[in-house]
Residue frames as a rotation matrix with the C-alpha (Angstrom) as fourth column:
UNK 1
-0.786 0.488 0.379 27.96
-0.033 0.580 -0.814 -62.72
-0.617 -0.652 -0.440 32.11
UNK 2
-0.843 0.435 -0.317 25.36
-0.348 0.009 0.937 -64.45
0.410 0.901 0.144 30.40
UNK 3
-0.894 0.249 0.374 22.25
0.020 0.854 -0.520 -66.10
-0.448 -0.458 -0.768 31.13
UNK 4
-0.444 0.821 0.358 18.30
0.890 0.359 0.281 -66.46
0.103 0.444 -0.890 30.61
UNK 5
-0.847 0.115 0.519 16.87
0.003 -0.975 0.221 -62.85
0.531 0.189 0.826 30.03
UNK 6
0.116 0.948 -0.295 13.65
0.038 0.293 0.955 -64.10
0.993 -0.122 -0.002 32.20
UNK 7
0.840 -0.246 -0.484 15.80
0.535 0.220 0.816 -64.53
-0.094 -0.944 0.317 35.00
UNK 8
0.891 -0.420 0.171 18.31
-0.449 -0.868 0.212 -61.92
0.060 -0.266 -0.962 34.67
UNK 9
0.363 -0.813 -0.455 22.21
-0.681 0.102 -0.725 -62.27
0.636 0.573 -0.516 34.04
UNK 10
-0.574 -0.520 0.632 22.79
-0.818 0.354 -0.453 -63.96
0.012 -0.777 -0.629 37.02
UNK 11
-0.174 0.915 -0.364 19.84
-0.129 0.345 0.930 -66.43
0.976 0.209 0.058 36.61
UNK 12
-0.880 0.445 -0.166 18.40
0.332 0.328 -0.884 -65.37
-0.339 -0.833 -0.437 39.43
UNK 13
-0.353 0.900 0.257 14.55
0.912 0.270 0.308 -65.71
0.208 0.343 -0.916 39.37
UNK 14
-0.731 0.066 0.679 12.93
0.039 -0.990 0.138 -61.94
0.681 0.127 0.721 39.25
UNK 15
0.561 0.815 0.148 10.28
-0.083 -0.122 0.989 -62.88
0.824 -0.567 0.000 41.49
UNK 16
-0.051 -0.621 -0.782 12.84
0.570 0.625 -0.533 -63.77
0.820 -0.473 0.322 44.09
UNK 17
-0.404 0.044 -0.914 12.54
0.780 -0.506 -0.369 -60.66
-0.479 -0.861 0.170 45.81
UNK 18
-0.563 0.527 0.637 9.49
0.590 -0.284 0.756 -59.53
0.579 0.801 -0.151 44.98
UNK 19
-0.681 0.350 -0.643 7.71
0.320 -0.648 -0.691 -56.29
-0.659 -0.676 0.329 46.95
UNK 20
-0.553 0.309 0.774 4.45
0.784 -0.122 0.609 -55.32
0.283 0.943 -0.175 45.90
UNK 21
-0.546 -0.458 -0.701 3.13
0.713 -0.694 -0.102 -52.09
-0.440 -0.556 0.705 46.09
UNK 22
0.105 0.788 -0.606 0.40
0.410 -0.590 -0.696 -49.10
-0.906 -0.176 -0.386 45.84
UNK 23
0.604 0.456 -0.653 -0.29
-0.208 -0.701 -0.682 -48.47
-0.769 0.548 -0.329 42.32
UNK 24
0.538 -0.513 -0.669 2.57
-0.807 -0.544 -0.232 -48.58
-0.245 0.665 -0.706 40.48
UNK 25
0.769 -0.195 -0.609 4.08
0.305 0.949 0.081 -52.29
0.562 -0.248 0.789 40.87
UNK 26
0.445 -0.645 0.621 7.55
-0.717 -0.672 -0.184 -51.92
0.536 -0.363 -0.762 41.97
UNK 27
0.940 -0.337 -0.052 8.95
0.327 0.934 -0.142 -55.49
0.096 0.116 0.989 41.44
UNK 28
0.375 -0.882 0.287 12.12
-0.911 -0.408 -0.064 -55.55
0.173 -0.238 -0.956 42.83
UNK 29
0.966 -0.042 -0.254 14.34
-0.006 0.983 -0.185 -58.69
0.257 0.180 0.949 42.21
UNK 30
0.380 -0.920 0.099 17.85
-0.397 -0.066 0.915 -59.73
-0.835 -0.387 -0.391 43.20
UNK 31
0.878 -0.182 -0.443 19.86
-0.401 0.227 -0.887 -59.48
0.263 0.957 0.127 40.06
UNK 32
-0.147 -0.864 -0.482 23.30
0.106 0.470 -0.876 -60.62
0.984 -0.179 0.023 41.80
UNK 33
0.715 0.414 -0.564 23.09
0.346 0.491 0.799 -62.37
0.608 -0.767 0.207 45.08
UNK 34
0.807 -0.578 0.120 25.75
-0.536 -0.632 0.559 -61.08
-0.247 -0.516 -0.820 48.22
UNK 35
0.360 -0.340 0.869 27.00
-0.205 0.880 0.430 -64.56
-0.910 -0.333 0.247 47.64
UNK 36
0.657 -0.092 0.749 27.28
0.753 0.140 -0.643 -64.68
-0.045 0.986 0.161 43.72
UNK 37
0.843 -0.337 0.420 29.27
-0.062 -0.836 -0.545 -61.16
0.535 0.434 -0.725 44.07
UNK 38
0.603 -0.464 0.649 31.74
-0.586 0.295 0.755 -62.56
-0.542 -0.835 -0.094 46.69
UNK 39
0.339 -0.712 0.615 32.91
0.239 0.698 0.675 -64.97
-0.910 -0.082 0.407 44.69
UNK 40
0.681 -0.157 0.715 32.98
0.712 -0.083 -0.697 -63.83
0.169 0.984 0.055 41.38
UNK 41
0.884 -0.346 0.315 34.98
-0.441 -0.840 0.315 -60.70
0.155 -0.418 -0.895 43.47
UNK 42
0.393 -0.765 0.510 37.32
-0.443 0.329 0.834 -63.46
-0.806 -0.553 -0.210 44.93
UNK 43
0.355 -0.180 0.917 37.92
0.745 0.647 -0.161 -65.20
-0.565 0.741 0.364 41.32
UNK 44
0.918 -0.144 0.370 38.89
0.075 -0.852 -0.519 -61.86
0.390 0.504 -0.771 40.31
UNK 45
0.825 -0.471 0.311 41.13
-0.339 0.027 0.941 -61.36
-0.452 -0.882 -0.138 43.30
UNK 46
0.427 -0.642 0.637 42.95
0.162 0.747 0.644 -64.56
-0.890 -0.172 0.423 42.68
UNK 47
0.469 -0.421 0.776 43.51
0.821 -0.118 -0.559 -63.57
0.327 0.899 0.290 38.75
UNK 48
0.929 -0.301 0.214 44.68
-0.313 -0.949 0.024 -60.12
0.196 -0.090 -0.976 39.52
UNK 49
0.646 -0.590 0.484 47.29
-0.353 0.332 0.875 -61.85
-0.677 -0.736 0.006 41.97
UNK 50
0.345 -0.464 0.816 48.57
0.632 0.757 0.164 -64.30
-0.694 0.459 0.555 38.95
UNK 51
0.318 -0.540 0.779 49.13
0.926 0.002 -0.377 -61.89
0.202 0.842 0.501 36.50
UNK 52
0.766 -0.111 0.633 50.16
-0.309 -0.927 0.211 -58.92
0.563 -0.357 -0.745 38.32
UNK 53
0.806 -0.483 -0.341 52.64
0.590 0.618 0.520 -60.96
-0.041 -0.620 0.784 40.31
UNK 54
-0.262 -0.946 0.192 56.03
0.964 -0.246 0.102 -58.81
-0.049 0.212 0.976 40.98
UNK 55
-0.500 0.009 0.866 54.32
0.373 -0.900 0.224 -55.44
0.782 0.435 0.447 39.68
UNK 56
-0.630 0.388 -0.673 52.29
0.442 -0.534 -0.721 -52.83
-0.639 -0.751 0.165 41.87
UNK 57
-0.184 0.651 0.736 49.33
0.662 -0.472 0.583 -51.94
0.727 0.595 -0.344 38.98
UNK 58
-0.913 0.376 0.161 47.50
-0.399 -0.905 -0.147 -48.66
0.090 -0.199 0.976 39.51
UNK 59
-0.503 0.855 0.128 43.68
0.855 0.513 -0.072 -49.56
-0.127 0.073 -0.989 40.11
UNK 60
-0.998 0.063 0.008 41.76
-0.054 -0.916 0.398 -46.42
0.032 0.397 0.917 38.81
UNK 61
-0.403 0.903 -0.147 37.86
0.911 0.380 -0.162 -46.49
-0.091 -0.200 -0.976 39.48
UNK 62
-0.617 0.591 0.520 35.66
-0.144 -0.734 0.664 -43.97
0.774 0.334 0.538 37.76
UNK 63
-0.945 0.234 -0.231 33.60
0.225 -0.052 -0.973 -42.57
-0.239 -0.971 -0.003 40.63
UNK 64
-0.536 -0.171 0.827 31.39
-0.819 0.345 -0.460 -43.43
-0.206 -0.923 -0.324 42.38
UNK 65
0.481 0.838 -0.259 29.64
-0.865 0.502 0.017 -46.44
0.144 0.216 0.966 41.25
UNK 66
0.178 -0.673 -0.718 32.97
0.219 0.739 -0.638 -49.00
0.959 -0.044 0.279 41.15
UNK 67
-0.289 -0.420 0.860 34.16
-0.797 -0.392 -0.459 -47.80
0.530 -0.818 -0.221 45.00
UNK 68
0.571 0.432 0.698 32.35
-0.739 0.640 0.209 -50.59
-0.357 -0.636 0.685 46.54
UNK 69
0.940 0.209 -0.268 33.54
-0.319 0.815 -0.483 -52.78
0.118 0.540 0.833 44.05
UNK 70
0.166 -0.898 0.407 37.25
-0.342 -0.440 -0.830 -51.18
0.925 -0.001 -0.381 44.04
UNK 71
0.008 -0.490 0.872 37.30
-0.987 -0.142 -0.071 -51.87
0.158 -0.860 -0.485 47.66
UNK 72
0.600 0.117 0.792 36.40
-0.346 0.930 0.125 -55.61
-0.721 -0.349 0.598 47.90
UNK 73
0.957 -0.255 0.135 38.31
0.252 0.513 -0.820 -56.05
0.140 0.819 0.556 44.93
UNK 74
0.055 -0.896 0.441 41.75
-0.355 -0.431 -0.830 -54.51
0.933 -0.111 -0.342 46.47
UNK 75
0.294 -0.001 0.956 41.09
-0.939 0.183 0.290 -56.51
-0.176 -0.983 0.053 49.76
UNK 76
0.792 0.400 0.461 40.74
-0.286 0.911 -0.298 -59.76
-0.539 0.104 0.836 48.12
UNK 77
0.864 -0.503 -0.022 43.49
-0.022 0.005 -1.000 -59.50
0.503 0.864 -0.007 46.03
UNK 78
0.857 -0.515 -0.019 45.94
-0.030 -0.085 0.996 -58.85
-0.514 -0.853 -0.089 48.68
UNK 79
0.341 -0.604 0.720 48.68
0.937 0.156 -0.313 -57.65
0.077 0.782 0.619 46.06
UNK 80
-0.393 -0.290 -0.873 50.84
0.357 -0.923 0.146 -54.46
-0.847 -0.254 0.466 46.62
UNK 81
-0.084 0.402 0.912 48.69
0.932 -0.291 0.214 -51.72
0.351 0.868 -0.351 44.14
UNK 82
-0.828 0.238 -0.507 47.63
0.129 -0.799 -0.587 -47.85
-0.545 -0.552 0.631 44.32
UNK 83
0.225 0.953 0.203 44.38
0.950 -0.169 -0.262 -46.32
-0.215 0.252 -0.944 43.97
UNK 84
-0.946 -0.195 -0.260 43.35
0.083 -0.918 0.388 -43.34
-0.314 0.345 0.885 42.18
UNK 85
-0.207 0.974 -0.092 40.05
0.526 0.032 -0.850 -42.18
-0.825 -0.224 -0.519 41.41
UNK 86
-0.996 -0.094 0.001 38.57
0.076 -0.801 0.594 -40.02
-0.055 0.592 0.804 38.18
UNK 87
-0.268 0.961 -0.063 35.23
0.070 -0.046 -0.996 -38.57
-0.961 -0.271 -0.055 37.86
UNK 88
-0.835 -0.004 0.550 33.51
0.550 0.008 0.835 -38.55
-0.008 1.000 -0.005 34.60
UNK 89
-0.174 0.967 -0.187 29.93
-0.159 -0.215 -0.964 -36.83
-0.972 -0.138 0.191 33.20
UNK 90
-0.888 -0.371 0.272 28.85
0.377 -0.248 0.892 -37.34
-0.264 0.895 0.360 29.95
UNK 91
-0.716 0.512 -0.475 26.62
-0.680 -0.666 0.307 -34.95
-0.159 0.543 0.825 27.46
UNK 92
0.440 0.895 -0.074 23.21
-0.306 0.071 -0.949 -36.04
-0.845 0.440 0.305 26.37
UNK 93
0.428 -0.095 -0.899 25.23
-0.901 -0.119 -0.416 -36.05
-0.068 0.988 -0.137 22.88
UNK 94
-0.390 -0.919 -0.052 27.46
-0.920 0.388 0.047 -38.65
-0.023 0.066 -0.998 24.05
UNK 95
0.252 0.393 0.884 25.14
-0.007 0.914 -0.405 -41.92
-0.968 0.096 0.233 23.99
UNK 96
0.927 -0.099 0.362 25.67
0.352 0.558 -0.751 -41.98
-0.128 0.824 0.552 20.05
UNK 97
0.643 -0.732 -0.223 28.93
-0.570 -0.264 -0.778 -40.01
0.511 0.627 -0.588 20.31
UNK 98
0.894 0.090 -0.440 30.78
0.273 0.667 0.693 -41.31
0.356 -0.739 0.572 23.40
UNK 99
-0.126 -0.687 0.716 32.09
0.316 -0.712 -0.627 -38.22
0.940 0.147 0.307 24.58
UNK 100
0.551 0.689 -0.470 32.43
0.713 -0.096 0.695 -37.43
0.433 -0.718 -0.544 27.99
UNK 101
0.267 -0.394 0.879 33.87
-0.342 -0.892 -0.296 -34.47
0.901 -0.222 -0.373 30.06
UNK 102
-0.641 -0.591 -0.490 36.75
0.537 0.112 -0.836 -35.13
0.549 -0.799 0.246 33.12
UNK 103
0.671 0.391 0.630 35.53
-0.009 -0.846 0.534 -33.84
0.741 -0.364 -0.564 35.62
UNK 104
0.367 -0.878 0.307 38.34
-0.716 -0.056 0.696 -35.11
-0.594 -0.475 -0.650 38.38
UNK 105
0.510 -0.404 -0.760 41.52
-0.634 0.421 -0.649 -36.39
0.582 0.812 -0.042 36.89
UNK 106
0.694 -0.520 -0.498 43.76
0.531 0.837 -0.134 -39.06
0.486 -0.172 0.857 37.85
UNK 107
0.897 -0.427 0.116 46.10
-0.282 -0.348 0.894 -37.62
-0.341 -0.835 -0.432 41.11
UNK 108
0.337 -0.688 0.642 48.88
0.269 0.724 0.635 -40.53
-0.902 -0.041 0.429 40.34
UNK 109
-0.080 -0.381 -0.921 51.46
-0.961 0.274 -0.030 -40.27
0.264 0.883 -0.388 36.88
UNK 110
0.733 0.409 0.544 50.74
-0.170 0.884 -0.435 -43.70
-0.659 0.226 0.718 35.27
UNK 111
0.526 -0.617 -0.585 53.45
-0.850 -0.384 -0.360 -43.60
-0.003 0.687 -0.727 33.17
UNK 112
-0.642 -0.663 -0.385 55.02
-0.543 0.748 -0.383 -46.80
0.541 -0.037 -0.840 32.86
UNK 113
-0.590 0.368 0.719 52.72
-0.528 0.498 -0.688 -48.14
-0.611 -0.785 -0.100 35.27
UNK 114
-0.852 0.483 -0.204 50.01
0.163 0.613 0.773 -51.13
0.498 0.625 -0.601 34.47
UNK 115
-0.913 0.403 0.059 46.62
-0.311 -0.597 -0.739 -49.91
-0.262 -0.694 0.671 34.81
UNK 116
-0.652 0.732 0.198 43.45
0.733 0.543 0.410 -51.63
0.193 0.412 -0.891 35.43
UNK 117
-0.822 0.452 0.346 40.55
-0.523 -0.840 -0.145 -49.41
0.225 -0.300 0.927 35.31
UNK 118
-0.917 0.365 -0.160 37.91
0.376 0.659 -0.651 -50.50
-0.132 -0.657 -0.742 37.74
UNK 119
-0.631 0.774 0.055 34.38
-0.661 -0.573 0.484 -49.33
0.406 0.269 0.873 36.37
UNK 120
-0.542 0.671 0.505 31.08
-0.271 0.429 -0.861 -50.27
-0.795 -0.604 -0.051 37.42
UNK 121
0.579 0.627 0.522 27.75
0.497 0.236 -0.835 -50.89
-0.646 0.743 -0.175 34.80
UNK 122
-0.851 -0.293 -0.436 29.29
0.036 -0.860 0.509 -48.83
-0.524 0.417 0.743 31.51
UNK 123
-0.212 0.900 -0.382 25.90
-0.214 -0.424 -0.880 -47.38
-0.953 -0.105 0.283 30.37
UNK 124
-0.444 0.084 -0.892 26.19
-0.831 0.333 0.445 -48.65
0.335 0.939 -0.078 26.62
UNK 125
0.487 0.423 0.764 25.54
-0.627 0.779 -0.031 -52.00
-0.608 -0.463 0.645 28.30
UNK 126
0.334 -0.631 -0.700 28.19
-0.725 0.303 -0.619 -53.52
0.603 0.714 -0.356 26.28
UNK 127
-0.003 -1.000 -0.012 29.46
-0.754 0.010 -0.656 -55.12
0.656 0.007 -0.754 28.99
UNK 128
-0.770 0.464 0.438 26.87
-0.360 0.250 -0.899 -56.66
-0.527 -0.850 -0.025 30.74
UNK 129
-0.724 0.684 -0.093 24.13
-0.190 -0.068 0.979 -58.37
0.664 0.726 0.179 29.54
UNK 130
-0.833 0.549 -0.066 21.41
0.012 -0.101 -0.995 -57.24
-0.553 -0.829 0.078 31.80
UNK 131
0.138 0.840 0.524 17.46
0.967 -0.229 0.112 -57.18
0.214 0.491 -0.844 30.64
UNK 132
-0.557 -0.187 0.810 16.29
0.294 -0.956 -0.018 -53.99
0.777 0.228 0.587 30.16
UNK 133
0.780 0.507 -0.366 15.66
0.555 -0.291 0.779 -52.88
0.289 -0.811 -0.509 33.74
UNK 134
0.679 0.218 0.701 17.21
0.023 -0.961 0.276 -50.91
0.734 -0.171 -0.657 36.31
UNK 135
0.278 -0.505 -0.817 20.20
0.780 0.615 -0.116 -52.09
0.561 -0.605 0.565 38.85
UNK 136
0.222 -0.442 0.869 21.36
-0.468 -0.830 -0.303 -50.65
0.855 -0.339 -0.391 41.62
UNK 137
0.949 -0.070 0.308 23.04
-0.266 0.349 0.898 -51.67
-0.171 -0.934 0.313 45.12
UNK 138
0.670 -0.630 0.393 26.58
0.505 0.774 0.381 -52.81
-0.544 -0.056 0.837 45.46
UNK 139
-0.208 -0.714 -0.669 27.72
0.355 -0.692 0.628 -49.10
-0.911 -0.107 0.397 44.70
UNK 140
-0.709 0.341 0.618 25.13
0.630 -0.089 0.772 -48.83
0.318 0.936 -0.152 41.91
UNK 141
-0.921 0.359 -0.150 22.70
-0.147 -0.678 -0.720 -45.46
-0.361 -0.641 0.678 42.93
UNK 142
-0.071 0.870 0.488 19.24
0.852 -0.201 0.483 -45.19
0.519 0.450 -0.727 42.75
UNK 143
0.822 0.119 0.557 18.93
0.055 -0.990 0.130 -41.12
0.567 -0.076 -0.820 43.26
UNK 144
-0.404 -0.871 0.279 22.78
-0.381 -0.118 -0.917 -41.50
0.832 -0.477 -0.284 45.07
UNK 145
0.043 0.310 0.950 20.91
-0.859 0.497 -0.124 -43.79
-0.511 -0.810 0.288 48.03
UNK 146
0.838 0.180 0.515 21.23
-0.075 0.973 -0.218 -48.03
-0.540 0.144 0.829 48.08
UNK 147
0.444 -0.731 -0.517 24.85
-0.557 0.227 -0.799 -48.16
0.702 0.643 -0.306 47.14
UNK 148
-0.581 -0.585 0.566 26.09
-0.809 0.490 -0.325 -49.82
-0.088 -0.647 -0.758 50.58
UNK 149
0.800 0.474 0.368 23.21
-0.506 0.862 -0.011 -53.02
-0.323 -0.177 0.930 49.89
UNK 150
-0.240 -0.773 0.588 25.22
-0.552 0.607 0.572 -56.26
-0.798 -0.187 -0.572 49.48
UNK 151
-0.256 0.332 0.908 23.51
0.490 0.854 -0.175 -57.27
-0.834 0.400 -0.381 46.62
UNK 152
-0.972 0.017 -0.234 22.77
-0.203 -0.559 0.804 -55.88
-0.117 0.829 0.547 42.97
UNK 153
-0.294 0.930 0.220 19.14
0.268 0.301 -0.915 -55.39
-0.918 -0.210 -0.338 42.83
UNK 154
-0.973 0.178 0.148 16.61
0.046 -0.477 0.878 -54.32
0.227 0.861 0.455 39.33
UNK 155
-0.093 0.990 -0.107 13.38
0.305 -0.074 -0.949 -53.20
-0.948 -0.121 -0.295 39.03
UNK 156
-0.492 0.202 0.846 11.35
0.862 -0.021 0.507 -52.26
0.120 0.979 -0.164 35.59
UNK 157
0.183 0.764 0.619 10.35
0.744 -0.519 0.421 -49.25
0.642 0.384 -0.663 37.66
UNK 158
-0.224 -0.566 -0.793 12.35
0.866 0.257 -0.428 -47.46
0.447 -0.783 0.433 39.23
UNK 159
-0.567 0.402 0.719 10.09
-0.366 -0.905 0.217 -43.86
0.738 -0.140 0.660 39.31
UNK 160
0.493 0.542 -0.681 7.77
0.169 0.708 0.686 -46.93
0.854 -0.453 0.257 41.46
UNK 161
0.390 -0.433 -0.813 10.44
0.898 0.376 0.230 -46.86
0.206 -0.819 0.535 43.99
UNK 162
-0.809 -0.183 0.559 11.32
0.021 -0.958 -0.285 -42.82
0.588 -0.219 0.779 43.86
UNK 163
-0.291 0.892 0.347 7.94
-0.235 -0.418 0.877 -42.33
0.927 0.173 0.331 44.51
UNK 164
0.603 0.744 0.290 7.76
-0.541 0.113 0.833 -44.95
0.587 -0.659 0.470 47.41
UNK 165
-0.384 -0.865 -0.324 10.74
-0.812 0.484 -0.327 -46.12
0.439 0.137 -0.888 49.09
UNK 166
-0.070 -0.023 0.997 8.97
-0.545 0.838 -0.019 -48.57
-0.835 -0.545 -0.071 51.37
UNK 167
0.757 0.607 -0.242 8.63
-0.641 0.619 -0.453 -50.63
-0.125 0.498 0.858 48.28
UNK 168
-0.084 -0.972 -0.218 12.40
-0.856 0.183 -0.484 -51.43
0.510 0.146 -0.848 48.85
UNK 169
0.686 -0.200 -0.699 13.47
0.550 0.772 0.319 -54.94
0.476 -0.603 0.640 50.54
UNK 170
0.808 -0.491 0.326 14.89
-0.286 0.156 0.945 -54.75
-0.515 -0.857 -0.015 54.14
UNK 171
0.239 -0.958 -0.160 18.56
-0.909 -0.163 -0.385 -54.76
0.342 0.238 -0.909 53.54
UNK 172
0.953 0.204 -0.222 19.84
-0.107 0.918 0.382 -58.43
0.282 -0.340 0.897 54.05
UNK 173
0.247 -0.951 0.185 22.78
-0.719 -0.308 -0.623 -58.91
0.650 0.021 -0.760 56.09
């Protein structure tokens, strides 16, 4: 995903949902709408389906940030598959090495099997082009709270929003 860095990968407009707030700002914007993550979930879906046709992939989701994702993305699909889960952590060293330490392995033998691994942000930001802010919601944590919101949210401050949750938006549903 690409888009105008002003308006965030999705181009949605950072002021969109915008909460201001004692001292510190604590702009909060809707970086992927409930609606933008639905479908891009259900275009996923529908590919999985086509080229998986016949087989029974493993889906594998590094915990806990993909789980949200893992689930709407194993509903939609509607395609015989198993889950499995693995936990990672990595070292301080690992940003320039990209070394990280199991912490739970993989339950299932994968052998033979086709496996998609189901990940969430990967922290290099390779994979995303996001501005440089903060995201969370949609099984992204901020302090392990705001992973059930329906919507990927960012702020440029997110010590703004430790400090104060009311500075959050009302959950839209």
């Amino acid at each position: 995903m690409t888009g105008d860095p002003d308006r965030g990968s999705a181009g949605c407009d950072p002021s969109a949902v915008r909460v201001e707030g004692g001292g510190g700002g604590g702009a909060v914007w809707t970086l992927l709408d409930r609606r933008a993550l639905q479908a891009r979930v259900a275009e996923l879906g529908a590919r999985l389906r086509a080229d998986y046709q016949g087989l029974e992939p493993i889906m594998v989701s590094v915990l806990r940030g993909a789980v949200v994702f893992l689930a709407d993305l194993v509903r939609v699909a509607a395609m015989p598959c198993k889950v499995d889960f693995m936990a990672v952590e990595r070292s301080d060293a690992s940003d320039r090495t990209g070394v990280v330490r199991i912490m739970k392995d993989l339950e299932l033998d994968v052998t033979g099997h086709h496996v998609l691994l189901v990940e969430d942000v990967v922290d290099t930001g390779l994979t995303l082009e996001i501005p440089d802010t903060f995201v969370f919601g949609y099984g992204l944590d901020l302090d392990e709270r705001e992973r059930g919101r329906d919507e990927v949210l960012a702020t440029a401050d997110p010590q703004a929003l430790r400090r104060n949750p009311r500075l959050l938006p009302a959950r839209g549903r």
